[in-house]
C-alpha positions in Angstrom: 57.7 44.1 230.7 58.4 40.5 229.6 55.2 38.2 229.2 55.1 35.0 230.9 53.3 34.0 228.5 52.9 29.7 228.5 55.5 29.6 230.9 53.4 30.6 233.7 55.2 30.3 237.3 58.8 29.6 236.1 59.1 33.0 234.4 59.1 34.2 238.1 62.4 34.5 240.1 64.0 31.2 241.6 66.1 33.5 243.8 65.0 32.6 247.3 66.7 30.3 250.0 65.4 27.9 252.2 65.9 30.3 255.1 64.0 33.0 253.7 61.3 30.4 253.3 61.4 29.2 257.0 61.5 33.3 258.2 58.5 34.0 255.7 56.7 31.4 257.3 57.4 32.6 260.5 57.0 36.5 260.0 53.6 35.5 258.6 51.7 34.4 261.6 54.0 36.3 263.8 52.2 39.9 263.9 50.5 42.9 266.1 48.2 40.0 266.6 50.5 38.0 269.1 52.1 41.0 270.3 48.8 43.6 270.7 45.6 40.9 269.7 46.3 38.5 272.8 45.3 40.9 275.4 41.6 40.9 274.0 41.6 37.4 273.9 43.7 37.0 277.4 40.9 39.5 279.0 38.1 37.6 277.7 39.4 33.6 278.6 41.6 34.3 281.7 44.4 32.1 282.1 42.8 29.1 280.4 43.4 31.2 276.8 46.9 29.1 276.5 44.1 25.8 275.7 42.8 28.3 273.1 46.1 28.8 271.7 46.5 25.1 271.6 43.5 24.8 270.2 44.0 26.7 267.0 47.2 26.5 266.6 46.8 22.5 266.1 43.8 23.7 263.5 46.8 25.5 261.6 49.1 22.9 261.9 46.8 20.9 260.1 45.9 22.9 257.3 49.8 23.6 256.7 50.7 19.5 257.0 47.4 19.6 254.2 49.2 22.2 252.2 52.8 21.0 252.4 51.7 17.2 250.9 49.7 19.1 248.2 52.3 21.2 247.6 54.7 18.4 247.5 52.9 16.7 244.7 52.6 20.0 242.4 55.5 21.9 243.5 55.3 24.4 240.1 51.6 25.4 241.2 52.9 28.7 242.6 50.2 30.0 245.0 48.4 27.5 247.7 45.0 28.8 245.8 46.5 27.2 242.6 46.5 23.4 244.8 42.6 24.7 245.5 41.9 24.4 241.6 44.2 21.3 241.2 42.0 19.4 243.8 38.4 21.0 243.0 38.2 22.2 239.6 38.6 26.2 238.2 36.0 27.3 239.9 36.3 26.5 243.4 40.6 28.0 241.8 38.8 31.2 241.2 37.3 31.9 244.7 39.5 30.6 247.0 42.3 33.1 244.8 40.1 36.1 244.9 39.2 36.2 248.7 43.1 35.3 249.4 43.5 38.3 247.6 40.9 40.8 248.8 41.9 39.4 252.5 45.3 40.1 252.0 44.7 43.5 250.2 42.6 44.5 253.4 45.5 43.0 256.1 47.4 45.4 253.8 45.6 48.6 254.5 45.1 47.1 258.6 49.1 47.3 259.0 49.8 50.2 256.8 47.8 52.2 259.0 48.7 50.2 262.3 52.4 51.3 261.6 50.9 55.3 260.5 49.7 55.5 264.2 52.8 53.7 266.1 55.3 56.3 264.1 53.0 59.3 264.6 53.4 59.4 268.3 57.5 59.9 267.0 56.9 61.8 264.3 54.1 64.7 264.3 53.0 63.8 261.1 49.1 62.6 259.9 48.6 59.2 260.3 47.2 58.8 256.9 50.5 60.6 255.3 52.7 58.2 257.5 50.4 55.3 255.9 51.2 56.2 251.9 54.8 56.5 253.0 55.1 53.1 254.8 52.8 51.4 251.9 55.1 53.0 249.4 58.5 51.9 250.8 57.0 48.0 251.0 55.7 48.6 247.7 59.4 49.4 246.6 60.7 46.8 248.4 59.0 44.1 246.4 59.0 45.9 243.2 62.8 45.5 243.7 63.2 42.0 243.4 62.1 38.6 245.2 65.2 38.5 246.7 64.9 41.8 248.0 61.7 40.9 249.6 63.1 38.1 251.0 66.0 39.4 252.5 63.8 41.9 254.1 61.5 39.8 255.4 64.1 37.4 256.9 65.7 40.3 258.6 61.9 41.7 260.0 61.1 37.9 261.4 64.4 37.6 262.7 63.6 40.6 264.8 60.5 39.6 266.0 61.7 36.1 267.2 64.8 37.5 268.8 62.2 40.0 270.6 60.1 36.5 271.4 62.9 34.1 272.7 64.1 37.5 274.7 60.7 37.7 276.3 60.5 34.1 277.3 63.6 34.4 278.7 63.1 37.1 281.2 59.7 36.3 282.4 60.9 32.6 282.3 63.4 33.8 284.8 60.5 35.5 286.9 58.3 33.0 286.4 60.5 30.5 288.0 61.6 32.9 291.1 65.1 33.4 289.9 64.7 36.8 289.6 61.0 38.0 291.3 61.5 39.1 294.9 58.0 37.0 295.8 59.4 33.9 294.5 57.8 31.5 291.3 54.6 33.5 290.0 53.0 30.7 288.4 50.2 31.0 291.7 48.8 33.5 289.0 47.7 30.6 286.8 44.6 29.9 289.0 44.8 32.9 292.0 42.6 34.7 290.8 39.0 33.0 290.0 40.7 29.7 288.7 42.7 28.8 285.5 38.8 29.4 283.5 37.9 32.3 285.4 35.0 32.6 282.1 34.0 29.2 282.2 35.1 26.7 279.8 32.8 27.6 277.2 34.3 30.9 277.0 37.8 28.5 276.6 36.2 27.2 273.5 34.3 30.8 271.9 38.1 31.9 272.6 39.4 29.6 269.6 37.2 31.5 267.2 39.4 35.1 268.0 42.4 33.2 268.6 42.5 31.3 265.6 42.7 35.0 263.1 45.9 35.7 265.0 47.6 32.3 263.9 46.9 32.8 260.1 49.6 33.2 257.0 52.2 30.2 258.0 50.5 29.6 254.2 52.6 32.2 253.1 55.4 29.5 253.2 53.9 27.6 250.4 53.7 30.7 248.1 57.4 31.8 248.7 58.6 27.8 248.4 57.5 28.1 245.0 60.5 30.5 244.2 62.8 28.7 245.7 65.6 26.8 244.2 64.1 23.6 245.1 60.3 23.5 245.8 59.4 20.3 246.7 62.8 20.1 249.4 62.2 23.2 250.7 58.4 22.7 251.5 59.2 19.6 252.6 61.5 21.0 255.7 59.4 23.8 256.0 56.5 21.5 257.1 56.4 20.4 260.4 59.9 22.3 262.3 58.5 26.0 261.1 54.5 25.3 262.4 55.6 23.9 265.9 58.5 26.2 266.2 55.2 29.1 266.4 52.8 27.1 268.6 56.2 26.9 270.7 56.6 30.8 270.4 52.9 31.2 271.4 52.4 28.9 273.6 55.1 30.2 275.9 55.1 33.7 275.7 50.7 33.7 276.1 51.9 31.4 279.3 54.3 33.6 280.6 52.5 36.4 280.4 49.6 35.1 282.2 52.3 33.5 284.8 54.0 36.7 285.3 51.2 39.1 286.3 47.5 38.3 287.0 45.3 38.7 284.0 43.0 40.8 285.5 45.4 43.3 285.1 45.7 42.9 280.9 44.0 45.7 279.6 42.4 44.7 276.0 44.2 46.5 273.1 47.5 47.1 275.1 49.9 45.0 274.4 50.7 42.3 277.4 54.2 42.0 277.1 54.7 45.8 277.8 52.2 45.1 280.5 54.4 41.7 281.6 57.8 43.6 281.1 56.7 46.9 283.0 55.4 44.3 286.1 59.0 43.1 286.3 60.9 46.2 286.1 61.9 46.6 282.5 63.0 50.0 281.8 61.2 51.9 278.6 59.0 48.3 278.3 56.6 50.5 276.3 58.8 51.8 273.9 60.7 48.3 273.4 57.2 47.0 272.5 56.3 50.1 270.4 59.4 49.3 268.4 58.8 45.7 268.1 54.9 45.8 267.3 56.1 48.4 264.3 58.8 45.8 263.0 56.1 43.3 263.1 53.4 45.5 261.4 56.1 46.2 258.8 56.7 42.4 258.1 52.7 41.8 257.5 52.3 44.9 255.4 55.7 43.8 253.2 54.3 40.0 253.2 51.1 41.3 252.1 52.1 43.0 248.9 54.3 39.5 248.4 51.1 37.2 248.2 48.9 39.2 246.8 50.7 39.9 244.1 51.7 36.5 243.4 48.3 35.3 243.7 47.1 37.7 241.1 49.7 37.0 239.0 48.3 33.2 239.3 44.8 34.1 238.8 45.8 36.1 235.6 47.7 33.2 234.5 44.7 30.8 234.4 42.4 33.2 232.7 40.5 34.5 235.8 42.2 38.2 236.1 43.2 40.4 233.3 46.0 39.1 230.9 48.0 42.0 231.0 48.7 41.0 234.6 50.3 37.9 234.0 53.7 39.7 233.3 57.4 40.2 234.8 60.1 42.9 234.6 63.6 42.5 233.8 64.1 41.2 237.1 61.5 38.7 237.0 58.9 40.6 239.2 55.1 41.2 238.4 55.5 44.5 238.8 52.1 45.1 237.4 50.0 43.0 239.9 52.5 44.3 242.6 50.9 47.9 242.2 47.5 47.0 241.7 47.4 45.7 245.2 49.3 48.7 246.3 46.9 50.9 244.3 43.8 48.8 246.3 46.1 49.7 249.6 45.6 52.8 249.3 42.2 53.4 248.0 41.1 50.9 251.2 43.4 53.6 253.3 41.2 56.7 251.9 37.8 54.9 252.8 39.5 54.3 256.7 39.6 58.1 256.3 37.1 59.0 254.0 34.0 56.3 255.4 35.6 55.1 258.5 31.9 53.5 259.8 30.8 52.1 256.4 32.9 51.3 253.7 36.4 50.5 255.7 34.6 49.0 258.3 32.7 46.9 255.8 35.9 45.9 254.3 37.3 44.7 257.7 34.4 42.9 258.6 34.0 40.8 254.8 37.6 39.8 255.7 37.1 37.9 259.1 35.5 34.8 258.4 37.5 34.1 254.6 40.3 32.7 256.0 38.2 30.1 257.7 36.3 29.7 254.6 40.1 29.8 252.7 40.8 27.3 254.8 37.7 24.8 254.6 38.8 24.4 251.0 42.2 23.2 251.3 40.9 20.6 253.6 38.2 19.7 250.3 41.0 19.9 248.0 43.5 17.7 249.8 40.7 14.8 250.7 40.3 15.0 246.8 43.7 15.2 245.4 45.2 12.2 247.7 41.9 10.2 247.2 43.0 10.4 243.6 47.1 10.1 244.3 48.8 6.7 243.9 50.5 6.4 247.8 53.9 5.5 245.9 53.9 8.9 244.6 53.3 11.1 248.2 56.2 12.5 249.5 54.5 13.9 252.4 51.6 12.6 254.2 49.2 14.1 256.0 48.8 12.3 259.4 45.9 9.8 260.4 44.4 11.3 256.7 41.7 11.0 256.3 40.6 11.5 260.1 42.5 14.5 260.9 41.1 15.9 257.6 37.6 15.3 258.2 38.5 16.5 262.3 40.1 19.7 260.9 37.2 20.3 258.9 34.9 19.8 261.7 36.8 21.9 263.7 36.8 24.6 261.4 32.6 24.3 260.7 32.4 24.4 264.9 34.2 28.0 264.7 32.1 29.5 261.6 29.0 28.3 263.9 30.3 29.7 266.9 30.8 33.5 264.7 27.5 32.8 263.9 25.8 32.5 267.5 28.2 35.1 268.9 26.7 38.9 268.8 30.9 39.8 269.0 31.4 38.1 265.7 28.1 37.9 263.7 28.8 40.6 261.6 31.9 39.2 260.4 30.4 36.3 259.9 27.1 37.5 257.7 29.7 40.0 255.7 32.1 37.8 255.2 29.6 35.1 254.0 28.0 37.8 251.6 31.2 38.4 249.7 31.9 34.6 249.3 28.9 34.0 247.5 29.1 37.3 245.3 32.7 35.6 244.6 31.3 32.2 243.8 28.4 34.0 241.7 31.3 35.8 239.9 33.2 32.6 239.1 29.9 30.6 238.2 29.4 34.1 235.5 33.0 33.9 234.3 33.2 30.4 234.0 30.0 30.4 231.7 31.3 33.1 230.0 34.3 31.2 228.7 
């Protein structure tokens, strides 16, 4: 192991190229929660769920045109938390890098063990076996190199959004009537109890599950920082990459509601098998199976990525231990790339081991820090451009500061909405709880030093 010693974020690799960046952005918010997630979401809004889609996934565009003109201005920062402590002081650095961290480390566990149960109906294995073996060849994977990650990840996102541009096509094709016996389908839109079958205030509670399935395009930001060039390669990654996904989402959640009537989506089946089974598809289940399992492995390889590159951050600023702050041969932090596999799996044994209390807790203290994540960008980047000569901006977040202070609003609206809503309370309150035990923790350490 080599130190990085004062050199901090160069003494990582510089080995990955724009188009791993654009496909790491993509594979990020491309997941089991497009491809599995929706039909919750789909059974609870009705057709209308596309506005909810729209919704959020302007929210996100947001915070990534945020992130991309902070991380224009301090392209060495390394992680997107690092831009947090640029714009709002060490403190506000150390929790917004911690619950990155424990949210990724729990996304980890999610997918490890989402993969477990789609290769045990192949393989007559336990699921929790198949989980340490799936965890351990990600783990491998990035211990490799960050090229290897890379080249992996490019390869996994390039599956899914063949799989997605596929889709489109062929219920495009039924949609229209070129290829359904009845005719265009698109009747389904408002056949059956209108296009808000819910009510339009179930339109707008559908934004707050909707919006969970659209995060890690931040990923990008991470990843551009080992780049060749950082500033160019967050600069193209900005804009194309974020609408390219709304695209990808917006038409395939239209389709699908087009194609067959959502009363028919059953919640935690996945609607395209459902949408490609109602056209004819032969083995549409198994397709899907395959596809969600490529997508769980391109969240669960992603998630050992950031996390480790965000611990390697913290370390470097003094808020993790030392010893962490350190690369291999190959310019890896191998040693904060096993600690979050080593929290992997002990998060894995309390799924087995407490199921109801402890894993369950963990879930639940993970839904609303993204949002809360998320609220501090918006902070950081009102600061950090307030303070920014405009000669100086290379990219410019649009109508700033109204959008901010909108994205922000928007944002506040949802954590509200998690709050009134028995379905999310509990993620709310948990999640909550373990943002103020970090900010405790930070005001401690901070005093301490």
């Amino acid at each position: 192991m080599t130190p990085s010693g004062q050199s901090g974020q160069s003494a990582l690799s510089h080995s990955l190229k724009s188009r791993h960046v654009s496909m790491i952005a993509i594979g990020g918010i491309i997941g089991a929660g497009l491809f599995v997630g929706s039909s919750t979401s789909i059974h609870a809004v009705g057709p209308a769920v596309i506005v909810s889609y729209t919704l959020a996934g302007l929210v996100i565009l947001m915070i990534m045109r945020m992130l991309s003109e902070l991380a224009s201005l301090h392209p060495g920062a390394g992680s997107f938390t690092e831009l947090v402590r640029i714009g709002l002081g060490d403190r506000a650095g150390f929790v917004c890098g911690w619950l990155y961290w424990y949210f990724w480390v729990v996304v980890v566990a999610i997918e490890a063990l989402a993969g477990a149960v789609i290769v045990s109906a192949w393989i007559p294995l336990p699921v929790w076996l198949i989980g340490i073996v799936l965890l351990a060849v990600m783990t491998g994977v990035n211990l490799l190199s960050t090229r290897s990650y890379g080249e992996f990840e490019f390869w996994l996102s390039l599956m899914k959004v063949m799989a997605i541009v596929a889709f489109i096509l062929i219920s495009g094709l039924w949609a229209f009537g070129i290829t359904s016996p009845s005719g265009p389908t698109f009747a389904n839109l408002t056949a059956h109890g209108g296009f808000a079958p819910q009510g339009w205030g179930a339109v707008i509670g559908g934004v707050t599950s909707v919006i969970f399935a659209l995060c890690g395009a931040e990923i990008a930001t991470i990843a551009a920082a080992e780049s060749h060039e950082p500033a160019r390669t967050i600069a193209r990654i900005t804009g194309s990459v974020a609408l390219r996904i709304l695209l990808f989402y917006f038409c395939s959640i239209a389709l699908i509601v087009s194609v067959l009537p959502w009363t028919d989506i059953v919640p935690g089946k996945s609607p395209f098998a459902a949408a490609l089974a109602h056209m004819g598809i032969p083995g549409a289940a198994t397709m899907m199976s395959a596809v969600v399992l490529v997508a769980v492995l391109s969240c669960l390889n992603s998630g050992l990525y950031v996390t480790s590159r965000v611990l390697f951050a913290l370390s470097d600023k003094g808020d993790a231990p030392r010893a962490l702050v350190a690369v291999n041969a190959r310019r890896v932090p191998a040693r904060a790339i096993l600690i979050a596999s080593l929290f992997g799996y002990l998060a894995m044994a309390a799924s087995v081991l407490s199921p109801e209390m402890v894993f369950s807790f963990l879930v639940n203290a993970s839904g609303a820090t993204m949002l809360i994540i998320y609220l501090l960008v918006c902070f950081a980047q009102l600061r950090v451009r307030a303070q920014t000569p405009p000669d100086r901006l290379v990219i410019r977040m649009w109508l700033h500061p109204w959008l901010s202070i909108g994205t922000i609003v928007a944002i506040v609206a949802v954590l509200v909405a998690m709050a009134i809503e028995p379905p999310h309370q509990q993620e709310f309150v948990t999640s909550i709880a373990l943002a103020l035990i970090v900010a405790l923790a930070a005001w401690i350490h901070r005093k301490r030093k």
